[in-house]
C-alpha positions as protocol buffer text, in pm:
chain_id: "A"
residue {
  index: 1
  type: UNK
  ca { x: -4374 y: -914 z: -1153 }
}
residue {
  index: 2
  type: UNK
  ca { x: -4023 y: -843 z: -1290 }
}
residue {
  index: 3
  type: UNK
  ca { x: -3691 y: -1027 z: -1246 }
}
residue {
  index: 4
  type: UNK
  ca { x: -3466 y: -872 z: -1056 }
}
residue {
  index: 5
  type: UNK
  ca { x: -3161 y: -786 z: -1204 }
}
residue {
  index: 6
  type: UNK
  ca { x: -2810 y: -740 z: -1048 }
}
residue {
  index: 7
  type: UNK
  ca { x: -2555 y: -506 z: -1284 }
}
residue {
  index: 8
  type: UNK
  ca { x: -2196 y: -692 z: -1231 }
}
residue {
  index: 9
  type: UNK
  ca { x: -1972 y: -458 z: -1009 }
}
residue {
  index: 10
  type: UNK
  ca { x: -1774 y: -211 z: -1145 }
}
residue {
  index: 11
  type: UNK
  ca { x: -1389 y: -336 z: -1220 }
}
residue {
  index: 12
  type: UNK
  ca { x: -1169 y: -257 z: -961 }
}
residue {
  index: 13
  type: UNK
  ca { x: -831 y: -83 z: -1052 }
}
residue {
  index: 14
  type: UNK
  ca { x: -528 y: -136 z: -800 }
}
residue {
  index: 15
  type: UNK
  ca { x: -135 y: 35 z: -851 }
}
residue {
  index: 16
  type: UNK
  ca { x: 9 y: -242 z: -751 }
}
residue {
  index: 17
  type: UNK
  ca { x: 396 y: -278 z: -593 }
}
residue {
  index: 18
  type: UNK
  ca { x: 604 y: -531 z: -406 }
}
residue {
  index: 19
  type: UNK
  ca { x: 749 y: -502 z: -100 }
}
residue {
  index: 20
  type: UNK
  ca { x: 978 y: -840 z: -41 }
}
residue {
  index: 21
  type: UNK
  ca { x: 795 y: -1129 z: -167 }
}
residue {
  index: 22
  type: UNK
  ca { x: 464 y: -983 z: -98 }
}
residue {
  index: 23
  type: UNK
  ca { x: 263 y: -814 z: -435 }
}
residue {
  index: 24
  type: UNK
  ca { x: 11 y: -554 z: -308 }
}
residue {
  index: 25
  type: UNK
  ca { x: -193 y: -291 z: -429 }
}
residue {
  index: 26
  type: UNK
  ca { x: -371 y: 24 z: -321 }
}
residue {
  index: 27
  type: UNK
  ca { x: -702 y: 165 z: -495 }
}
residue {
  index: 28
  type: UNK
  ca { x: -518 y: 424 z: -768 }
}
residue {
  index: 29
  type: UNK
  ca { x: -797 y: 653 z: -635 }
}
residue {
  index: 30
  type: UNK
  ca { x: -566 y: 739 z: -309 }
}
residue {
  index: 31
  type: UNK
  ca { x: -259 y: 715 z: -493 }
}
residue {
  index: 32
  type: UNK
  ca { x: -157 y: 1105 z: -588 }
}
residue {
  index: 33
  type: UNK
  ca { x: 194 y: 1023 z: -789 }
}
residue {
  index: 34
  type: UNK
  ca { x: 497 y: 752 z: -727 }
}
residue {
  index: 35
  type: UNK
  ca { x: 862 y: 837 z: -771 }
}
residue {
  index: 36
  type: UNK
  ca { x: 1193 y: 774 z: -745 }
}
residue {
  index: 37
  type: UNK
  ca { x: 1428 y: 750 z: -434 }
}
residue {
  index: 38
  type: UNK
  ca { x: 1413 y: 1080 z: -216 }
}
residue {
  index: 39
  type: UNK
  ca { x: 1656 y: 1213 z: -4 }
}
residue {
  index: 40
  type: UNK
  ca { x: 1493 y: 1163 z: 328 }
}
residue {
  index: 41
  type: UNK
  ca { x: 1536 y: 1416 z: 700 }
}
residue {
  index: 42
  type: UNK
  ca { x: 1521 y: 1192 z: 1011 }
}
residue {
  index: 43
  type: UNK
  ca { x: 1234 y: 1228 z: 1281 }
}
residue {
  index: 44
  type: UNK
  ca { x: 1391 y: 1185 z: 1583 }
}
residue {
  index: 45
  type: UNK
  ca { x: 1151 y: 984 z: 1869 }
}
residue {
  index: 46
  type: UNK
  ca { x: 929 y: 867 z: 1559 }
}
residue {
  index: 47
  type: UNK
  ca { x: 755 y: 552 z: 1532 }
}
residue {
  index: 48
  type: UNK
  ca { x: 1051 y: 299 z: 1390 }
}
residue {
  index: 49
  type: UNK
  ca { x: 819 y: 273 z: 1078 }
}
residue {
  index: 50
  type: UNK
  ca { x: 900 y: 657 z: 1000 }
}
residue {
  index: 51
  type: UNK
  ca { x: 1153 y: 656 z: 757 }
}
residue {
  index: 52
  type: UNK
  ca { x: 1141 y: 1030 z: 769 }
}
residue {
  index: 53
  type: UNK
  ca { x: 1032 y: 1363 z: 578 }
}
residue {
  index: 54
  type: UNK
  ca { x: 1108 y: 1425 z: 187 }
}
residue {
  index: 55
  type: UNK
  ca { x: 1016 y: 1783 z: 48 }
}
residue {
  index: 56
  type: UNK
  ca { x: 753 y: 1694 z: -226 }
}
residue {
  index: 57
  type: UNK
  ca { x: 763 y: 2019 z: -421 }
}
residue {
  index: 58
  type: UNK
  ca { x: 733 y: 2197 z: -95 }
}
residue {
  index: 59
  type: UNK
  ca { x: 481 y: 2006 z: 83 }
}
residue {
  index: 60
  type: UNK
  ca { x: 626 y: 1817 z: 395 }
}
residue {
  index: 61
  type: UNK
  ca { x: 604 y: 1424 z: 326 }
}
residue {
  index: 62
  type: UNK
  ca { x: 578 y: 1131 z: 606 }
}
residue {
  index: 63
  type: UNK
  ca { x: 767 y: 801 z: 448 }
}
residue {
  index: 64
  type: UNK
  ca { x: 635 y: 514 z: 590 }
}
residue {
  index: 65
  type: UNK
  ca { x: 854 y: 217 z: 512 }
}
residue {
  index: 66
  type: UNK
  ca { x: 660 y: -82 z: 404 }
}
residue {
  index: 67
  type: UNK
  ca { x: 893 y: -341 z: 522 }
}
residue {
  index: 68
  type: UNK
  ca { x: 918 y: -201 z: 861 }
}
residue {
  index: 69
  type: UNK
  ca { x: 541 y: -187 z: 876 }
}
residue {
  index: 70
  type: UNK
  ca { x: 497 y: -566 z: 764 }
}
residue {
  index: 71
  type: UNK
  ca { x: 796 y: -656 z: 1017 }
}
residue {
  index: 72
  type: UNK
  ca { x: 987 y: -761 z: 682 }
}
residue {
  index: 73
  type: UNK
  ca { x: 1353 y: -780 z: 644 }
}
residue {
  index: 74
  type: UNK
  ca { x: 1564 y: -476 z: 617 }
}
residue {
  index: 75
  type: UNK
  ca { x: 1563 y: -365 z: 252 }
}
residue {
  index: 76
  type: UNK
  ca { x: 1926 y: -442 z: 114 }
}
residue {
  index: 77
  type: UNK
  ca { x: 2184 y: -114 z: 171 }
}
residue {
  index: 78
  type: UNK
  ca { x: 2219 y: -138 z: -226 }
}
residue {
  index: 79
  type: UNK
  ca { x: 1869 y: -96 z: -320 }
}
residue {
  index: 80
  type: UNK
  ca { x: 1699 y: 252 z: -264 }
}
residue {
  index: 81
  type: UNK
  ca { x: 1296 y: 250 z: -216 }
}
residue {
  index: 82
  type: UNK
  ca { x: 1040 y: 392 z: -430 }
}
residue {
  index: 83
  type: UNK
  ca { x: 797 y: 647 z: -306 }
}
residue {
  index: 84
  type: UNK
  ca { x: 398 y: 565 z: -346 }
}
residue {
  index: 85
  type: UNK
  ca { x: 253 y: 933 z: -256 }
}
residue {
  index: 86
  type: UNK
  ca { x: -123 y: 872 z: -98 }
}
residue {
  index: 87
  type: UNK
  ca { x: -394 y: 1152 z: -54 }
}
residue {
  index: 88
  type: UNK
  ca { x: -495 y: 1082 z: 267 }
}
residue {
  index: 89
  type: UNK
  ca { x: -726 y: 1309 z: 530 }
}
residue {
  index: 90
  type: UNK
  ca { x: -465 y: 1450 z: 739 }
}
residue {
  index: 91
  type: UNK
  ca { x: -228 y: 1540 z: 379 }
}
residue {
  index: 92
  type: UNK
  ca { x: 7 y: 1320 z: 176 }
}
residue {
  index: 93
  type: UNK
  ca { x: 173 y: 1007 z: 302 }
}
residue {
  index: 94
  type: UNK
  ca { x: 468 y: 863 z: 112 }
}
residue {
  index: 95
  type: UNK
  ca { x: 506 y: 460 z: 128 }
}
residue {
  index: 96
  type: UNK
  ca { x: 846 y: 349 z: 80 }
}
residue {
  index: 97
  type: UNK
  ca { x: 813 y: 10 z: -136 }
}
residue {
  index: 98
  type: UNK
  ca { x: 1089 y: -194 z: -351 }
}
residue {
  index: 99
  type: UNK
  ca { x: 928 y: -186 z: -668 }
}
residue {
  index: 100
  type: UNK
  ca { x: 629 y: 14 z: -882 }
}
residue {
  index: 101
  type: UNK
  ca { x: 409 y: -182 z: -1046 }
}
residue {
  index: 102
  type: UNK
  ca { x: 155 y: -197 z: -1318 }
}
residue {
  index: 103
  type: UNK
  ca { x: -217 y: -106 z: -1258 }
}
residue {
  index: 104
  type: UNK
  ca { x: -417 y: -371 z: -1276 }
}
residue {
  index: 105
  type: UNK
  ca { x: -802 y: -385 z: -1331 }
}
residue {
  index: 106
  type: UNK
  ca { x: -1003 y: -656 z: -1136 }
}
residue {
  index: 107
  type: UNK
  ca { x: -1320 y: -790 z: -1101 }
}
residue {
  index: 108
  type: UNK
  ca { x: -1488 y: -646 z: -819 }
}
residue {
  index: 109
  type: UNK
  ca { x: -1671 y: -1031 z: -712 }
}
residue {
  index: 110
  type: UNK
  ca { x: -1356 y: -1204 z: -764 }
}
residue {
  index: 111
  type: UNK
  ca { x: -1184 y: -1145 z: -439 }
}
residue {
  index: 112
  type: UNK
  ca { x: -1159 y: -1367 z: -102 }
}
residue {
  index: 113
  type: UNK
  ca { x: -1056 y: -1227 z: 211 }
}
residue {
  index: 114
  type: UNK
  ca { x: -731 y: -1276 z: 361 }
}
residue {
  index: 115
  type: UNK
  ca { x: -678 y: -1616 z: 447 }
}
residue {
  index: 116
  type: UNK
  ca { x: -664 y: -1753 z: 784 }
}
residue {
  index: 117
  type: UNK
  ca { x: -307 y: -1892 z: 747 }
}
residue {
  index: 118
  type: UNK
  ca { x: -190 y: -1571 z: 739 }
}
residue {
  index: 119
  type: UNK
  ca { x: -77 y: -1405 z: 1097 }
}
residue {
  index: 120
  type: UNK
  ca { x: -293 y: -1171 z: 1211 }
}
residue {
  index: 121
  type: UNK
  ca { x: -99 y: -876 z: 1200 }
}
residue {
  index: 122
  type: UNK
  ca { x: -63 y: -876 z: 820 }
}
residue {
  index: 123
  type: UNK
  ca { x: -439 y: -1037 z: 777 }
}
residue {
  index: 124
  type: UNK
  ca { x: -552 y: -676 z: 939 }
}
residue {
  index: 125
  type: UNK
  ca { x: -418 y: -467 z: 666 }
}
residue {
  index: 126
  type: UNK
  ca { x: -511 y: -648 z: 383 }
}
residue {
  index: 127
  type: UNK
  ca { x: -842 y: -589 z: 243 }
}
residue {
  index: 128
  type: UNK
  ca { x: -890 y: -859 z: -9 }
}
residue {
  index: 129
  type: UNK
  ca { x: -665 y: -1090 z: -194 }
}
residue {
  index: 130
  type: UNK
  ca { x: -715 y: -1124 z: -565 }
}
residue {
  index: 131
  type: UNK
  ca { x: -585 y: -1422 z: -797 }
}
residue {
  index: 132
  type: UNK
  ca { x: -425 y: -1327 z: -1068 }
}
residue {
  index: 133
  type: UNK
  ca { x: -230 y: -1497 z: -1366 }
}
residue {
  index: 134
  type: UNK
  ca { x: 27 y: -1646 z: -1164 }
}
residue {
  index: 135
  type: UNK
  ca { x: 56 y: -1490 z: -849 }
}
residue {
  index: 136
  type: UNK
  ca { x: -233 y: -1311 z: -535 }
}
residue {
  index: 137
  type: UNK
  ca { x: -269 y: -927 z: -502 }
}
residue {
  index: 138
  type: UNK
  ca { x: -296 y: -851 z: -148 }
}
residue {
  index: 139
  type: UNK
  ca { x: -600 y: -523 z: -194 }
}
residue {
  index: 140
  type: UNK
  ca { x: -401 y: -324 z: 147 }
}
residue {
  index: 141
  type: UNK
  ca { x: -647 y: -116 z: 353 }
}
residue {
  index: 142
  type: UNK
  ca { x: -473 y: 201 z: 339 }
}
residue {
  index: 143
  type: UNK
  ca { x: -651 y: 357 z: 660 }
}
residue {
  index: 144
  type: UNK
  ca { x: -478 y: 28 z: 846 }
}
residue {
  index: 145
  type: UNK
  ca { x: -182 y: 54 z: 747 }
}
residue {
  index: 146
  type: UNK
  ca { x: -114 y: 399 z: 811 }
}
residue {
  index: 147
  type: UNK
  ca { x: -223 y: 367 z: 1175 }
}
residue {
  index: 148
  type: UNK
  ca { x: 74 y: 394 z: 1356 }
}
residue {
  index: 149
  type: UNK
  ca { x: -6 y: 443 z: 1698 }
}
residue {
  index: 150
  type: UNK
  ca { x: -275 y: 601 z: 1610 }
}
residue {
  index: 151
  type: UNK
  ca { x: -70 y: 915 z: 1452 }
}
residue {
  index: 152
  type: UNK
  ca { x: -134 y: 866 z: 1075 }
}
């Protein structure tokens, strides 16, 4: 009879971002492209975590701001957003963050799942939290935190 052997998982790779004092990341698989400030139209009667529409090249973008959707301080008036562009099923989704990132490359075993000190709004949208050097990425889920009333 043969050992049974167990291949380690695959490294996980994350574009990571910060929103406040919170460092997340989302799998770079759903991430189409992340830019600069855009000039944004208002949706009037939307969800307060619309932000509004931006014109990506001629395809009609939702920004979802970050810090609205974690209940997070207003971003300061001085400091313009950046967009993270997502594929997602129903087209792109734009998420309005304060700062891009690096991607980072983890180990797919070495994650623990949101810890129960955290409230349980925020615990639902994070996925897993990796330590790094330093600091924890929060892994978001992306299908959570796009589920605004069930219209994303």
């Amino acid at each position: 009879m043969s050992a049974l052997t167990i291949a380690p998982a695959e490294p996980r790779r994350f574009a990571t971002f910060s929103v406040a004092e919170m460092f997340c990341g989302i799998d770079v698989a759903q991430v189409q492209e992340v830019l600069k400030y855009q000039e944004m139209t208002p949706v009037p009667l939307a969800p307060g975590v619309i932000q509004g529409l931006i014109n990506l090249r001629g395809q009609i973008v939702t920004a979802v701001d970050l810090r609205r959707r974690f209940r997070l301080p207003e971003r300061p008036a001085d400091r313009k957003p950046m967009n993270m562009v997502l594929r997602c099923d129903g087209g792109a989704v734009s998420l309005l963050v304060d700062e891009i990132g690096d991607v980072v490359a983890v180990d797919g075993c070495e994650h623990e799942p949101p810890p129960s000190t955290m409230d349980a709004f925020h615990r639902e949208a994070v996925e897993a939290v990796f330590k790094l050097d330093g600091k924890l990425l929060l892994a978001l889920d992306t299908s959570k935190v796009l589920h605004i009333d069930g219209e994303l």
